[in-house]
C-alpha positions in Angstrom: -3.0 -62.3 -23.6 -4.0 -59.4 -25.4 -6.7 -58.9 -23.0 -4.6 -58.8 -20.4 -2.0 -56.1 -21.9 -4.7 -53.9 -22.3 -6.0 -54.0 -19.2 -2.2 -53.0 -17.8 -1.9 -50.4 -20.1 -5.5 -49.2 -19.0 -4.1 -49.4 -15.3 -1.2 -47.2 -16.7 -2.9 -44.7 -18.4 -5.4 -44.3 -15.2 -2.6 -43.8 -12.8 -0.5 -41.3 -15.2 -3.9 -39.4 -15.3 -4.8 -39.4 -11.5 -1.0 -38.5 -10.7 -0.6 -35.4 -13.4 -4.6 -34.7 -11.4 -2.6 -34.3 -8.5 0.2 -32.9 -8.8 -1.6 -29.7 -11.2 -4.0 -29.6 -8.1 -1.2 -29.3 -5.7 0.2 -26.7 -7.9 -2.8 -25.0 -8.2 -2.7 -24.4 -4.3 0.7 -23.5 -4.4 0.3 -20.4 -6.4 -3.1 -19.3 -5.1 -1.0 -19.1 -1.3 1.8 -16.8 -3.0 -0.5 -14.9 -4.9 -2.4 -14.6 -1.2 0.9 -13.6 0.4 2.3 -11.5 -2.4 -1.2 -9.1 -1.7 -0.8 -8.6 1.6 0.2 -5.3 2.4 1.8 -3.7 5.3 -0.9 -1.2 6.5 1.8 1.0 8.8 5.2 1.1 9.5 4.4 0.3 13.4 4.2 -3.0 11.4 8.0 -3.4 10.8 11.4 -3.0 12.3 15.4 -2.2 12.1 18.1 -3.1 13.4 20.8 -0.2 15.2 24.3 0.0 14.4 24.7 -2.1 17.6 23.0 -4.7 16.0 19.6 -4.4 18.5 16.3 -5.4 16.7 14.1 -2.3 17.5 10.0 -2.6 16.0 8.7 0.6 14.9 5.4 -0.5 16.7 7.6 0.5 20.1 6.6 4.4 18.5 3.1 3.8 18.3 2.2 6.9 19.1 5.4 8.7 18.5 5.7 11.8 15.9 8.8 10.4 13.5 11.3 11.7 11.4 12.9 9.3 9.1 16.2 10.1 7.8 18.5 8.9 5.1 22.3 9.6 6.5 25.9 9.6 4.9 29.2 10.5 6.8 31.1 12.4 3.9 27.7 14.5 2.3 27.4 17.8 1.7 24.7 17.5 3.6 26.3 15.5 6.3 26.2 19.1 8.8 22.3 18.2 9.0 23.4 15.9 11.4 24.1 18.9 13.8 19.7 20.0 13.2 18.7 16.6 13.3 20.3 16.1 17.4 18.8 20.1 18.1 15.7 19.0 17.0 15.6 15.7 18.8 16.6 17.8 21.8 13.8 20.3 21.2 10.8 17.8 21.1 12.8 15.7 23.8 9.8 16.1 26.7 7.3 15.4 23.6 6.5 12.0 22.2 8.8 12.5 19.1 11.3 10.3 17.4 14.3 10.8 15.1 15.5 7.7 13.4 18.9 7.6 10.8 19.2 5.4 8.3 22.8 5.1 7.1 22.8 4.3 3.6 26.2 4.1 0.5 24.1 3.9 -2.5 24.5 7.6 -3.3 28.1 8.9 -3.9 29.8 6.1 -2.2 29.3 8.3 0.9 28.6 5.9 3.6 32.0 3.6 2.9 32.3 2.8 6.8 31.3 -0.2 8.6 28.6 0.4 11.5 31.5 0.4 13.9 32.8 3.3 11.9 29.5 5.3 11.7 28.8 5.1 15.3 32.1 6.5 16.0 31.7 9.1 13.3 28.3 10.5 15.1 29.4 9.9 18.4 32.6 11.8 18.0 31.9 14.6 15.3 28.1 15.4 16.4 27.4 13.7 19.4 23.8 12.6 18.5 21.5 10.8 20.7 19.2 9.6 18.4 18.7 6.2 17.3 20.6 4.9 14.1 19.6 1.6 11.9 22.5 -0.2 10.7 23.8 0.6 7.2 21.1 0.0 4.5 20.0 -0.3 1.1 17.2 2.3 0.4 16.7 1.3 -3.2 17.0 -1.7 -5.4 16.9 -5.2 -4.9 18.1 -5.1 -1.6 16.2 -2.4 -0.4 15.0 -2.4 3.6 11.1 -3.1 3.8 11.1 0.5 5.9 11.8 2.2 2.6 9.9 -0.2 0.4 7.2 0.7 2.4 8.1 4.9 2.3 8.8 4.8 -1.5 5.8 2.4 -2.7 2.9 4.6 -4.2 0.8 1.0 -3.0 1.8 1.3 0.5 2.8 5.4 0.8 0.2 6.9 -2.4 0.9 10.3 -1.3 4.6 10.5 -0.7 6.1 7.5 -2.8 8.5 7.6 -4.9 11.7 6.7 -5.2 15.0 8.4 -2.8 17.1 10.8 -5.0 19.7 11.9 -2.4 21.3 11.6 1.4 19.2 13.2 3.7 15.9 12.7 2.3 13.1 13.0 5.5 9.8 11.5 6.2 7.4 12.6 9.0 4.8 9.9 10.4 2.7 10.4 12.3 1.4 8.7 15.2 -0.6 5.8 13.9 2.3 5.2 11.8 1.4 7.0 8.6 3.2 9.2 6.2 2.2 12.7 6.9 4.7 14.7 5.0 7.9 14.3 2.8 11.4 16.8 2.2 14.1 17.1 0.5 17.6 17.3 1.4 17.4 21.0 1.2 15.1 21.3 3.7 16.9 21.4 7.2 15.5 19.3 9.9 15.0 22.6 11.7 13.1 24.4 9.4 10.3 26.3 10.2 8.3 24.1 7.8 9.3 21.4 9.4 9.3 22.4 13.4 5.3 23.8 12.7 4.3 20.3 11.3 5.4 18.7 14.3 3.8 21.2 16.6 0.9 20.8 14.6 0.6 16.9 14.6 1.7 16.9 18.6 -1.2 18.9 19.5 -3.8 17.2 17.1 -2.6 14.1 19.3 -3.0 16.0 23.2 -6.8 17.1 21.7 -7.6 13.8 21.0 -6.4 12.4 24.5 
């Protein structure tokens, strides 16, 4: 009888061991994958996308190619007038492969209070722009849009990360999707700063071809 007990709780034993075996294996796998996942890293911004205040799901790879200016926007800015440079410059560089792109955004001032519905209106009516616009976005904390996790990560933008301070922060990429140069809210889109880089960068591009 004893025997036999002890052969049980050897059984027991055996099968606790194999199972914990098992499951610490499985485990095991589980976190090498995430770690795996967690170190990929987007190489461009061709390799995401946005969606437009008419709810449209545009990649950024359909700008492969393209000269871009990202912008952070706000309806009721001091800044908001840039609106006005960002549509005369999209109209200046409109027979060129050039791109602006808005991103609407109430983290700073509680100056973006509208819905998308509201925005559109605002830009169509009060500036007229042509240019596309994302939906309203977070460019900063735990909700922020991969676009801008991508632009503000030193890992992913080492030259021109950091994070956005104000409306109307711009981003020029060039056109293999890489960050190329970075400006304040001073700067207006139609600088001269601003106007030579993308002469500059559109050229490099028609020497290549």
């Amino acid at each position: 009888m004893k025997i036999t007990v002890s052969i049980i709780l050897i059984l027991i034993t055996i099968f606790a061991v194999t199972k914990a075996l098992a499951t610490t294996q499985k485990a095991n796998v589980l976190t090498a994958s995430n770690i795996k996942s967690s170190n990929q890293t987007i190489k461009s911004i061709h390799d995401l996308e946005f969606t437009t205040l008419l709810g449209e799901t545009i990649p950024l790879s359909t700008y492969k190619g393209n000269v871009v200016l990202i912008v952070n926007t706000a309806s009721h800015c001091g800044f908001t007038y840039q609106y006005k440079h960002l549509q005369e410059l999209y109209e200046l560089f409109k027979e060129e492969p050039f791109e602006v792109i808005g991103f609407p955004c109430n983290q700073f001032g509680n100056q973006e209070p509208g819905s998308n519905e509201d925005i559109k209106e605002f830009c169509d009516i009060r500036y007229r722009t042509t240019f596309p616009m994302s939906e309203k976005i977070n460019v900063s904390g735990n909700d922020q849009s991969p676009i801008y996790k991508f632009l503000t990560s030193p890992e992913t933008n080492p030259n021109f990360s950091g994070p956005i301070n104000w409306n109307f922060n711009k981003f020029l990429i060039n056109q293999e999707g890489h960050v190329i140069a970075r400006f304040g809210s001073l700067e207006k889109p139609t600088s001269r700063k601003i106007k030579k880089l993308i002469k500059t960068t559109l050229a490099d591009s028609n020497k290549i071809n």
